[in-house]
C-alpha positions as CSV (number, residue, x, y, z in Angstrom):
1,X,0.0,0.0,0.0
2,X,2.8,2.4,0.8
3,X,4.7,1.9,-3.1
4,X,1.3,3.0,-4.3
5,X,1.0,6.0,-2.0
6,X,4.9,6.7,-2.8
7,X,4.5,6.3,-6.3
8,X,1.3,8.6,-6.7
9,X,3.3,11.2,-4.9
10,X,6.1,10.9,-7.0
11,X,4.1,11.1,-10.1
12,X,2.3,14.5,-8.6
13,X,5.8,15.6,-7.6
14,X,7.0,15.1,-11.0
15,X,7.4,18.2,-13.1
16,X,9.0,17.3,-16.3
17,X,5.4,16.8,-17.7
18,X,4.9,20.7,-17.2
19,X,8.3,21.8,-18.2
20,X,7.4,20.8,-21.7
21,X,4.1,21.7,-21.7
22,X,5.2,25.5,-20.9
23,X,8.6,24.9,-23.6
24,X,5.4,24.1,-25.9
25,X,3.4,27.1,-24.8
26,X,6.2,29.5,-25.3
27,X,7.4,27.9,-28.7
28,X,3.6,28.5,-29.8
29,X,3.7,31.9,-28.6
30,X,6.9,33.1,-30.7
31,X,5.4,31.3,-33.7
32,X,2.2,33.3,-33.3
33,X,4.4,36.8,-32.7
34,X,6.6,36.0,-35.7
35,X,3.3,35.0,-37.6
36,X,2.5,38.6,-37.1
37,X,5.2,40.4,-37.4
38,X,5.6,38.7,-41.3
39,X,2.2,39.9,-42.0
40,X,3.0,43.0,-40.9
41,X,6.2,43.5,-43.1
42,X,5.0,41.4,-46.1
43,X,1.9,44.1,-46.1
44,X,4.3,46.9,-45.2
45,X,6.8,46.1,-48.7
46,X,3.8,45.6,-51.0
47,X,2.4,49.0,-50.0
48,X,6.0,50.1,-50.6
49,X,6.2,48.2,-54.3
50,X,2.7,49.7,-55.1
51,X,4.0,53.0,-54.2
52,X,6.7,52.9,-56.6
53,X,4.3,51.3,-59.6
54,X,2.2,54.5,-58.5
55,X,4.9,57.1,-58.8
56,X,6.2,55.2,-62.5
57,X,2.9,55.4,-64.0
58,X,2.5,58.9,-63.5
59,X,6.1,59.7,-64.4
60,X,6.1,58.1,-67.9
61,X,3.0,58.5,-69.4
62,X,1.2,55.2,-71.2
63,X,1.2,55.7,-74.7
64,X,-1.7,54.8,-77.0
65,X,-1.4,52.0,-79.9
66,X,-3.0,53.7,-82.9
């Protein structure tokens, strides 16, 4: 009776179960920030690239085929 007491305890005791679950917590976390952060920039350069198309256009006009 007292190596199943013992061995519950130990098992309650026992934190390497939680150690990964927070590593896998935090790992999800940085993937989510860096998830955002691309967004961010990939939205940030094609504003920039559409900027530039913009400013072209206007610079040199479109000419007509006849």
């Amino acid at each position: 009776m007292s190596t199943i007491t013992s061995a519950i305890k130990a098992f309650i005791a026992d934190e390497n179960g939680v150690t990964a679950i927070e590593y896998g917590l935090i790992a999800a976390l940085i993937g989510v920030a860096m998830a955002t952060v691309a967004d961010e920039v990939g939205d940030g350069i094609k504003r920039a690239f559409e900027q530039i198309r913009d400013s072209i256009n206007t610079a040199v006009p479109a000419t007509t085929a006849p």
